[in-house]
C-alpha positions as CSV (number, residue, x, y, z in Angstrom):
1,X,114.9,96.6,93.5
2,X,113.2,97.5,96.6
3,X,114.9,99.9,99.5
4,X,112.8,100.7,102.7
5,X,114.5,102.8,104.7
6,X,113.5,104.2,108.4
7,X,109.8,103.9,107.6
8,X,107.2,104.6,110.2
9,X,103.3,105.3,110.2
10,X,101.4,107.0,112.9
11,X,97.8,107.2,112.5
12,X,96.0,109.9,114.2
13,X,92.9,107.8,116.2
14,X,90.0,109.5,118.6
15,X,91.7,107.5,121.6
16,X,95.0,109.5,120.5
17,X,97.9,108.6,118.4
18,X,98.4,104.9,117.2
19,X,102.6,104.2,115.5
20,X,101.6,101.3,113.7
21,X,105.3,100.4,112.3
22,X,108.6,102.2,113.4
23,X,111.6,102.4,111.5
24,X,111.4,99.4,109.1
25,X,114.7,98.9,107.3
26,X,115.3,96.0,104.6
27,X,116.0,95.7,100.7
28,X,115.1,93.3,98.5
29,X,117.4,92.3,94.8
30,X,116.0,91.8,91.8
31,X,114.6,88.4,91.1
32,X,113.9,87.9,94.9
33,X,111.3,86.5,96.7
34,X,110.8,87.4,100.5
35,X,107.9,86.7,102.9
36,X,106.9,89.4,105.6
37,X,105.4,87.9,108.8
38,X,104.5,89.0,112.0
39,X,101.5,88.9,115.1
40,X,98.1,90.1,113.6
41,X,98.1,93.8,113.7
42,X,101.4,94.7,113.1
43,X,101.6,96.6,109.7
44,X,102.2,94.3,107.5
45,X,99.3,95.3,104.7
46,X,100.4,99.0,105.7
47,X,104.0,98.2,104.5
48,X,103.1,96.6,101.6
49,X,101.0,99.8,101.0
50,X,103.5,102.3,101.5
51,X,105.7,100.1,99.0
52,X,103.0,100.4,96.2
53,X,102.6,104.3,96.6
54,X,99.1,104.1,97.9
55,X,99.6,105.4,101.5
56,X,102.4,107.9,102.6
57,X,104.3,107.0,105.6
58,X,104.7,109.4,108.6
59,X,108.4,109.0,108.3
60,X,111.4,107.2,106.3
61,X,111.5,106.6,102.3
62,X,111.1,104.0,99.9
63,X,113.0,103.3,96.7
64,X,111.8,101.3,93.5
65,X,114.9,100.8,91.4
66,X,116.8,103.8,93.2
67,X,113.7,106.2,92.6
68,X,111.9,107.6,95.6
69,X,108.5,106.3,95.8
70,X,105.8,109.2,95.5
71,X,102.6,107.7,94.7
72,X,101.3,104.7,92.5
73,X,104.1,103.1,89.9
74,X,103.3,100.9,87.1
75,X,106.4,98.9,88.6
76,X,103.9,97.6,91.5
77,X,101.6,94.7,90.6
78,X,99.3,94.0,93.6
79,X,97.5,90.9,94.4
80,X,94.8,90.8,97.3
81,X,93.4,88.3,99.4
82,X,90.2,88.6,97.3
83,X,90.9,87.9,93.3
84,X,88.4,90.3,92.5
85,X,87.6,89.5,88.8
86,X,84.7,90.6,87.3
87,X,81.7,88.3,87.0
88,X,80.2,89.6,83.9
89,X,83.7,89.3,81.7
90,X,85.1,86.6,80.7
91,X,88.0,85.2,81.8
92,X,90.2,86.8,78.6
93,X,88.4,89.9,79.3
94,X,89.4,90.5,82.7
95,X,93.2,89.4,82.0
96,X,92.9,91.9,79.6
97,X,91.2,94.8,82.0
98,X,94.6,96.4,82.5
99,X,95.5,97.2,78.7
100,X,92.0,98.6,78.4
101,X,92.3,101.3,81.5
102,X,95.7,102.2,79.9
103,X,94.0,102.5,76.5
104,X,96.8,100.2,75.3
105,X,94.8,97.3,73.6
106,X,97.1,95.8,70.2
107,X,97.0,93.0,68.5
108,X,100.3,92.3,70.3
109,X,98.9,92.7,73.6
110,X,96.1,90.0,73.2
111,X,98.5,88.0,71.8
112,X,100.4,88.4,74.7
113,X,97.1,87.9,76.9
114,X,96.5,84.5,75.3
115,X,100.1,83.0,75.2
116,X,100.0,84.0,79.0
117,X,96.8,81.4,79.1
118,X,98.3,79.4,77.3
119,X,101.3,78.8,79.3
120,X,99.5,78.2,82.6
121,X,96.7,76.2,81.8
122,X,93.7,78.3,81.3
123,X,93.5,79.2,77.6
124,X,90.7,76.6,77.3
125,X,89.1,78.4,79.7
126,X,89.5,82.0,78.1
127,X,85.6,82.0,77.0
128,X,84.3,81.5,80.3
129,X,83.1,83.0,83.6
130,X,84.7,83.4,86.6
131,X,81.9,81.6,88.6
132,X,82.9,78.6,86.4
133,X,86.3,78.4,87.5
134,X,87.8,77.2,90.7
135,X,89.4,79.2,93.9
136,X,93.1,78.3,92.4
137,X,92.2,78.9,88.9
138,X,90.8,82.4,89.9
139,X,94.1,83.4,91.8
140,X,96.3,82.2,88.2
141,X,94.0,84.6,86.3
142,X,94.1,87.2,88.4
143,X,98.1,86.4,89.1
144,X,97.6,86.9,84.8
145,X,95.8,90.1,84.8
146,X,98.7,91.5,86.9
147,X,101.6,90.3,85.0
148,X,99.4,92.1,82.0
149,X,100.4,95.2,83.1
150,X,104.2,94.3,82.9
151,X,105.2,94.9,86.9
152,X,108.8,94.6,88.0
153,X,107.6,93.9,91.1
154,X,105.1,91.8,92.8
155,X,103.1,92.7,96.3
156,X,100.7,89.6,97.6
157,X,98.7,90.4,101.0
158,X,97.3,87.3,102.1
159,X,96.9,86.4,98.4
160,X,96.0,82.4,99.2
161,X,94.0,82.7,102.8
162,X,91.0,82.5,101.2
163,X,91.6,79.2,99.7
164,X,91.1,76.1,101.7
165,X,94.5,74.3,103.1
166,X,95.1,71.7,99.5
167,X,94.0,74.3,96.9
168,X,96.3,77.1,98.6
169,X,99.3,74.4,98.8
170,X,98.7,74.0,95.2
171,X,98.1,77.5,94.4
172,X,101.5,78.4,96.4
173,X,103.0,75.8,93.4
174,X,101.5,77.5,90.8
175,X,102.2,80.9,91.4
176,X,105.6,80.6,92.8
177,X,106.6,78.9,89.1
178,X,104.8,81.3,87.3
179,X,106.8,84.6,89.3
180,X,109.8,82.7,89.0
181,X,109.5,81.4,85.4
182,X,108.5,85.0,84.5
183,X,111.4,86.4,86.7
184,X,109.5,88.9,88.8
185,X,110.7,90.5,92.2
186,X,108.0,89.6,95.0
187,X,107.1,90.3,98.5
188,X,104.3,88.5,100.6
189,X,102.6,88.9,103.1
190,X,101.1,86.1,104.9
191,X,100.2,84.8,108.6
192,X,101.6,81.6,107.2
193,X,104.7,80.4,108.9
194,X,105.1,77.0,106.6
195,X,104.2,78.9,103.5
196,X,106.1,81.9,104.6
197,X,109.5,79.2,104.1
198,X,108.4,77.5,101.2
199,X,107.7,80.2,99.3
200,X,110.7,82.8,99.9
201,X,114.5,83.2,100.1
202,X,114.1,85.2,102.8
203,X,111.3,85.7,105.6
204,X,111.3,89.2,107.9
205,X,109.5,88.8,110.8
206,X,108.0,91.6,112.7
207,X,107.4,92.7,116.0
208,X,103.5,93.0,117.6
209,X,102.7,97.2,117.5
210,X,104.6,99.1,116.6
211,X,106.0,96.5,113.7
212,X,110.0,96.9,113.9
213,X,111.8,94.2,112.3
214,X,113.0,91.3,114.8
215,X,114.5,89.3,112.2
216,X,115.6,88.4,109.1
217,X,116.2,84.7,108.0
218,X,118.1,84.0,105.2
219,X,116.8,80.8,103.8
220,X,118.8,77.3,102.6
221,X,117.0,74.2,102.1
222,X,118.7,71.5,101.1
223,X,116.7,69.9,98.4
224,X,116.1,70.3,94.4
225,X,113.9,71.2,92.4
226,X,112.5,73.7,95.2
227,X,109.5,74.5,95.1
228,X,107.3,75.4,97.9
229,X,105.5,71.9,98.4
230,X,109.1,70.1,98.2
231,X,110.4,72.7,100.4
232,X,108.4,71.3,103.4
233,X,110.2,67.9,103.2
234,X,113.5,69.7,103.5
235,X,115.1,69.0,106.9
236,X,115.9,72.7,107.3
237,X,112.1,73.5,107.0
238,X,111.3,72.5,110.9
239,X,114.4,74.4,112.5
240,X,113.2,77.5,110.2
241,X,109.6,77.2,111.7
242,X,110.0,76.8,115.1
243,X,112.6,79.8,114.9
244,X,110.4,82.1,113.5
245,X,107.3,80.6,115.9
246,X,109.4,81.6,118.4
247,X,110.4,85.5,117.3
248,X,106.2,85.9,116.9
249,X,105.7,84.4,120.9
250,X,103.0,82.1,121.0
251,X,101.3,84.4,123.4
252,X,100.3,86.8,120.6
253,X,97.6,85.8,117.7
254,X,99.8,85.2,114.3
């Protein structure tokens, strides 16, 4: 589904030229669900941006699907730290925001918008504000809105840090049923090494400046249902943690 190959990114600073990730190489399969994690600074938000269209790398390609990436694709659904709904519409109204910049309101499509609600909890809510609403709820609308616009795939940067530590464990539930229930392709980013593990089938961590990839864990936790919260009591989960703690080096912020 998603194909990076040899990228790199140089930006161009007044103290000279700055190669903030050099020759990234990974795929990721339809269905999947890998983290991306690595020392603050690295290029992590930059990747996920050159995999959504909206910055050109310096060097290498990307492919969504087998088709070189050159510029936005309605493939990419992004979700940002911030949920960024809009205060004065409702909650139906800005799950429904992406139909209405596409001019592609139906009957149909609301339909869709409330079944959507429906499903995860929030159709009582459709009438109201997002002020009303709490951090976790936000993040399932907003999660909403973007699975409005039918992605195939799904970028989150650092799309629970705001949350305090037992809404984002709760969130991480919540979302990771919804993607998988809905069978979307995902990628996150996230400082995270514990929900890095519990969220993913696989975790790439990268190096401090330039961002190279040091690793890549393939991930197998005993225990069923998974789901990110369960996935912590696996016995699995500590060996995968202090692994990766140890490819970021504690001397380096992660």
């Amino acid at each position: 589904m998603v194909e990076v190959h040899n990228v790199s990114m140089k930006y161009h600073s007044l103290n000279g030229e700055i190669t903030a990730l050099q020759n990234i190489n990974f795929s990721v399969q339809a269905g999947e669900f890998v983290s991306i994690v690595g020392p603050s600074g690295c290029g992590k938000s930059t990747l996920l941006s050159i995999i959504s269209g909206l910055l050109a790398p310096t060097g290498g390609t990307v492919l969504l699907g087998g088709e070189k990436v050159a510029g936005t694709s309605s493939k990419i659904g992004y979700m940002l730290q911030k949920d960024h709904l809009l205060d004065w519409r409702t909650i139906f109204e800005n799950v429904m925001l992406g139909p209405e910049i596409r001019k592609t309101v139906t009957a149909e499509v609301k339909e869709r918008a409330l079944h959507l609600l429906q499903t995860y909890g929030l159709y009582e809510f459709r009438h109201k504000y997002p002020a009303q609403l709490s951090g976790g709820m936000r993040q399932r609308v907003a999660l909403i809105r973007t699975l409005m616009t039918s992605p195939e795939i799904l970028l989150l940067d650092e799309a629970f840090s705001a949350l305090d530590y037992q809404t984002r464990l709760a969130v991480n539930d919540d979302i990771y049923a919804i993607i998988k229930r809905e069978n979307k392709t995902a990628i996150l980013v996230t400082h995270d090494i514990a929900e890095s593990i519990s969220m993913a089938d696989r975790v790439i961590v990268l190096s401090k400046r330039p961002g190279t990839v040091k690793q890549i864990y393939s991930l197998s936790l005993s225990i069923a249902p998974r789901t990110p919260l369960t996935s912590r009591e696996a016995p699995e989960f500590r060996y995968y943690f202090q692994e990766i703690w140890k490819e970021l080096d504690v001397h380096v912020e992660a």
